[in-house]
C-alpha positions, 0 to 999 in steps of 0.5 A: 500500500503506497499511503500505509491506508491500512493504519487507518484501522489502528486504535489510536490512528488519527490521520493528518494532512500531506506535509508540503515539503519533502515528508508525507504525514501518515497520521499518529500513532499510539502503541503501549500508550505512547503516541508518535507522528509517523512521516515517509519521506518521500524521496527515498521512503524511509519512515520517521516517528516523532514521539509526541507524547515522550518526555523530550520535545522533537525526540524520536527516531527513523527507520530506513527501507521504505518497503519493509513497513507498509504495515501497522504492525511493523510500524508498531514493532518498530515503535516497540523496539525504539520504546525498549532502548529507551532510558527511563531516567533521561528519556534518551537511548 
């Protein structure tokens, strides 16, 4: 699926606009009660998440291989995977 449409069955999705630039915003996204804006850039497909809900303001991470998460649920194991690395007491990896 080109846009990831099949987020839009994710409790906790709530899509969003195209961004002008060079990122195309797929919407939010809650996994284990944190939210994240998840954006494809679109020249090379490549997928970044900004975790609004975490403790440190324009935090979060990518993931290169824009064909390998067309899915909610590698989005969320992606998600899942940054959660895992991070340090409670900082916030940061």
């Amino acid at each position: 699926m080109d846009r990831d449409d099949d987020l839009a069955d994710e409790p906790g999705y709530s899509p969003l606009r195209e961004d002008e630039d060079s990122y195309t915003e797929l919407g939010s996204f809650t996994v284990d009660g944190e939210t994240f804006l998840v954006r494809r850039r679109n020249e090379d497909g490549s997928h970044h998440y900004d975790w609004v809900s975490g403790p440190n303001d324009g935090y979060g991470f990518s993931v290169s291989g824009g064909s390998e998460l067309t899915s909610r649920e590698r989005h969320r194991t992606a998600i899942r995977d940054f959660l895992t690395a991070i340090d409670p007491a900082t916030g940061y990896l």
